[in-house]
C-alpha positions as a Markdown table, in Angstrom:
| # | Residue | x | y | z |
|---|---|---|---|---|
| 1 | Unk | -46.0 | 144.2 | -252.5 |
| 2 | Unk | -42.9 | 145.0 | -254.0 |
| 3 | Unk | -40.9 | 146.4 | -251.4 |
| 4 | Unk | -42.0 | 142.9 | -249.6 |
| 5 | Unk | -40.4 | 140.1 | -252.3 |
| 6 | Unk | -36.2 | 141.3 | -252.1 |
| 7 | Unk | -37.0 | 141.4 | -248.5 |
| 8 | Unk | -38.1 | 137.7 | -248.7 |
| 9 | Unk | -35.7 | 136.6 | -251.5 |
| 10 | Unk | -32.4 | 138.4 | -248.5 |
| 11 | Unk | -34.4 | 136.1 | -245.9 |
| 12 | Unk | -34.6 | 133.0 | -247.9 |
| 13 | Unk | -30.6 | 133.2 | -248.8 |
| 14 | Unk | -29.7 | 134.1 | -245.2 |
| 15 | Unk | -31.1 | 131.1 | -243.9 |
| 16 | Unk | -29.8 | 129.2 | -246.8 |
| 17 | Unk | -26.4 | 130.1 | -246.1 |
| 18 | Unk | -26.9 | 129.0 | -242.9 |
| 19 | Unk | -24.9 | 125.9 | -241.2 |
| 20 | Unk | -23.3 | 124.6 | -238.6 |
| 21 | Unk | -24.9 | 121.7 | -235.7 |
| 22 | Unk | -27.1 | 123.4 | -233.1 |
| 23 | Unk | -29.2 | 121.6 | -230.8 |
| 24 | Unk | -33.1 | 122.4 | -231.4 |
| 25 | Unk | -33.8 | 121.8 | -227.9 |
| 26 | Unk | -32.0 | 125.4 | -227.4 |
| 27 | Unk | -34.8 | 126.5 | -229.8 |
| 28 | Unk | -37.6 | 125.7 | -227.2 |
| 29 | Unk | -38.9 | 127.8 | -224.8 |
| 30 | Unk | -39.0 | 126.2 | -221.1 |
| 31 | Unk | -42.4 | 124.0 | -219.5 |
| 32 | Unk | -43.2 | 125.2 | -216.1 |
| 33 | Unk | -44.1 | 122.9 | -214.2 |
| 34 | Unk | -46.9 | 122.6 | -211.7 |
| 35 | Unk | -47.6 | 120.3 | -208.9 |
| 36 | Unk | -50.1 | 118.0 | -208.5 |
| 37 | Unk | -52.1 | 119.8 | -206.3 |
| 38 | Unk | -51.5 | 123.1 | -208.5 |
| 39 | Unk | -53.1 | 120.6 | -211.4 |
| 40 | Unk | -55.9 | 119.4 | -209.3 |
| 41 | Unk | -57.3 | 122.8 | -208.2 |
| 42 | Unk | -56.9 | 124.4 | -211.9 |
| 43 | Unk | -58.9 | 120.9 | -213.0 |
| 44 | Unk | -61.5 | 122.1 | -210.0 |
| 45 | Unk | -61.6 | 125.5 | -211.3 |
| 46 | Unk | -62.0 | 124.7 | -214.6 |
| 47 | Unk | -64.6 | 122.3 | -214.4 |
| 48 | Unk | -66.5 | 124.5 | -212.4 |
| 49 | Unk | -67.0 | 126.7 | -215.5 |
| 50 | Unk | -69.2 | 126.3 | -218.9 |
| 51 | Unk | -67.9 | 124.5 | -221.7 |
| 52 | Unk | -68.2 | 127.1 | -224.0 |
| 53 | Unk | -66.2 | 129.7 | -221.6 |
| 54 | Unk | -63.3 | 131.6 | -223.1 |
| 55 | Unk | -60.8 | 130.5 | -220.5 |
| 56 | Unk | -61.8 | 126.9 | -221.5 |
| 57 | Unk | -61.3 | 127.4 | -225.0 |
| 58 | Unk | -58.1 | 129.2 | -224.1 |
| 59 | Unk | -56.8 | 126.0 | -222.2 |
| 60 | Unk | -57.3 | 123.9 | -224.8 |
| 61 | Unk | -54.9 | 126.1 | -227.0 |
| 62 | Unk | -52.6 | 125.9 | -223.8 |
| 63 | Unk | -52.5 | 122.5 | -223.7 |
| 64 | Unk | -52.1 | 122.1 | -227.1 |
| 65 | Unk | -49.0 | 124.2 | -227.0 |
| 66 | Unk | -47.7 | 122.4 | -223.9 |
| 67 | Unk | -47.8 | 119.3 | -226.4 |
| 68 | Unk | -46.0 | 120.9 | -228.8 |
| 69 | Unk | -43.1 | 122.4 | -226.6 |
| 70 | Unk | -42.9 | 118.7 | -225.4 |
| 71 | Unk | -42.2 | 117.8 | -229.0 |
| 72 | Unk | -40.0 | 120.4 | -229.9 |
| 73 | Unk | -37.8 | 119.5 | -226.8 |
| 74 | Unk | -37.2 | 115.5 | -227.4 |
């Protein structure tokens, strides 16, 4: 615990220091993009399986993430 806190306190006054304009959009990693008919069969696929299946959980968190890359881009 203590070696972690001046670690923290040198990270907290680097980014402090920081300035300068950057654009945020820079920050964001890229959305790949799929066609519609990529979009359609992975909607086929996935309906075909049980709601409670991993992979459909794990879409979820995907999509959820596609939102958010969205957001972080505008």
């Amino acid at each position: 615990m203590l070696k972690i806190l001046p670690i923290s306190a040198l990270a907290m006054l680097l980014t402090s220091c920081a300035t300068g304009n950057f654009d945020q959009r820079e920050l964001c990693p890229p959305l790949v993009n799929y066609t519609p008919t990529e979009q359609i069969e992975a909607a086929d696929h996935l309906s075909a399986l049980p709601q409670d299946h991993i992979i459909a959980r794990m879409m979820d968190d995907y999509s959820a993430l596609r939102d958010d890359v969205r957001v972080c881009g505008d």
